[in-house]
Steps between C-alpha positions, in 0.01 A plus 500: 500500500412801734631493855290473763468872732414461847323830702659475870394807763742557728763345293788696622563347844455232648265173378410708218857546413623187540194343277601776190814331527395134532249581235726699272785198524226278340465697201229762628508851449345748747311807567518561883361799719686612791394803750761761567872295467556605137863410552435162639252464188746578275737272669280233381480585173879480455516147614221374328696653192814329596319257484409489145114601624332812461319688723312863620388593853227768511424715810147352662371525858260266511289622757416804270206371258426745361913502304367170366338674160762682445770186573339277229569730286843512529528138540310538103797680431778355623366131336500656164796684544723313675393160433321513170222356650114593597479320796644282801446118595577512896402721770669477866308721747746499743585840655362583856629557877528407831288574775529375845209677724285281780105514371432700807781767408401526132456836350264592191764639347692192547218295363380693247898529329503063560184541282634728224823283456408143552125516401377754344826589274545132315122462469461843260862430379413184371155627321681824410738286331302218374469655148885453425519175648523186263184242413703154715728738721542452845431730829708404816352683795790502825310429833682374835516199725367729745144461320540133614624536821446773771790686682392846740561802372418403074092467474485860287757286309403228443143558495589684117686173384221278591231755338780452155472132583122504453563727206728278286260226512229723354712637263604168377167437465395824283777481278513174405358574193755684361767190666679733769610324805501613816625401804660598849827507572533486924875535623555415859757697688788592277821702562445801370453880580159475529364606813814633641709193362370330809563155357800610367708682770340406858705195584182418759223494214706317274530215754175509564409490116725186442406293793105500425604484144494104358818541308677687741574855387360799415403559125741716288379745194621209247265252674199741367659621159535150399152387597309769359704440209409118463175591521496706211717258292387317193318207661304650759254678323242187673507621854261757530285691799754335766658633796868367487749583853864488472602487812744216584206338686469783781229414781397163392 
C-alpha cells in the first residue's frame, strides 16, 4: 500500500515543523516548503529520515503568487521522483507571520504583505495545487484563536484568518465532489518563535496566557502537531467545513 504524503508550508520551524514530525511518526511522508532557512529545512529532513520517513523541503515564499506555477511543478517532480507517486493526499497551509500594529497605526504595506501571506498566498496555492491533489484528500487551513477573540494590536491579523475561516467552509463545499475535506485548524497562544517568541520567552505574557487559559498553560508546538495530525488520521475524513481551536480553552 502507498504511504500517505502530506504538503506542509512553512514546515521547517515551528507548528509546521513539529506537525512533519507528528505526521511523519504516523507513517506519513512529506513534501514541505520553507522560505530562506535551507539549513533548518534540511535539518528536518534528517530526522524525518531517522525516523524511517522520507521527506523534501522546497524553497516557497508564499506571499509570491506568481512562484506558484512554477512550484507545482516541482512538487510534479519530486512525487514521481522521489516518491513514485503522481500526487499527494494532505495539504497543511500553515506558514505565515506575526504582526502586532494598532488599526490606527497600520501601514499598506503592512496590510497588503498580511494579505499576500495569510490570504491571498493559500487561496492561489491551494487552486494552483489542486490538480496534484488526491480525489478524498484532505486540506487543513491554520487560522488563530485570535479570529475568535480580540486582543489590540492583531486586527490586520486576524482579520486574514477569519477571511481563511470563511474560505474553508466554501471550499469544503466546492470540493466535495471530488471527497476533499477541509477544515480549520485555530491554535491559541503557543510557545513558539512566532511573533518574537512572545509566548515563549516573556515570563509576563506567558502568565497572562495561562491564567485566562482553562487548562492552565500556554500551548506548546506538540499541542498543534498532534491535533492537526488527528485530524488528518484515518477516521476523520467525516468532519468537514469546520472551524476547530486548540487552545487549552483560552478566553472562555
Amino acid at each position: 500500500m502507498n504511504r500517505k504524503i502530506a504538503l506542509i508550508t512553512g514546515a521547517s520551524r515551528g507548528l509546521g515543523k513539529n506537525t512533519a514530525l507528528h505526521l511523519a511518526a504516523q507513517g506519513v511522508d512529506i513534501i514541505g516548503t520553507y522560505n530562506s532557512r535551507a539549513d533548518e529545512a534540511q535539518a528536518l529532513v534528517a530526522e524525518i529520515e531517522s525516523l524511517g520517513g522520507r521527506a523534501t523541503l522546497l524553497q516557497l515564499d508564499v506571499g509570491q503568487s506568481e512562484q506558484f506555477a512554477a512550484f507545482a511543478i516541482k512538487v510534479d517532480q519530486v512525487l514521481r521522483t522521489n516518491f513514485d507517486q503522481e500526487r499527494f493526499d494532505f495539504l497543511v497551509n500553515n506558514a505565515g507571520i506575526g504582526l502586532h500594529a494598532n488599526f490606527v497605526d497600520t501601514t499598506v504595506e503592512q496590510f497588503d504583505l498580511m494579505v499576500n501571506i495569510h490570504f491571498k498566498g493559500p487561496f492561489f496555492l491551494t487552486q494552483t495545487l489542486l490538480p496534484l491533489l488526491n480525489d478524498g484528500g484532505r486540506i487543513i487551513n491554520i487560522s488563530s484563536g485570535l479570529a475568535r477573540f480580540s486582543l489590540p494590536g492583531y486586527g490586520t491579523y486576524a482579520a486574514m484568518k477569519g477571511a481563511m475561516e470563511v474560505l474553508t467552509r466554501y471550499q469544503a463545499r466546492e470540493l466535495g465532489a471530488r471527497q476533499i475535506s477541509v477544515n480549520t485548524l485555530a491554535p491559541g497562544a503557543i510557545e513558539t518563535d512566532f511573533s518574537g517568541g512572545a509566548v515563549r520567552d516573556n515570563a509576563e505574557v506567558n502568565k497572562m496566557v495561562a491564567g485566562n487559559t482553562a487548562l492552565g498553560r500556554a500551548g506548546v508546538p506538540d499541542d498543534i502537531g498532534a491535533a492537526i495530525a488527528l485530524l488528518l488520521a484515518p477516521g476523520s475524513q467525516w468532519i468537514n467545513g469546520q472551524r476547530i481551536e486548540a487552545s487549552g480553552g483560552m478566553f472562555l
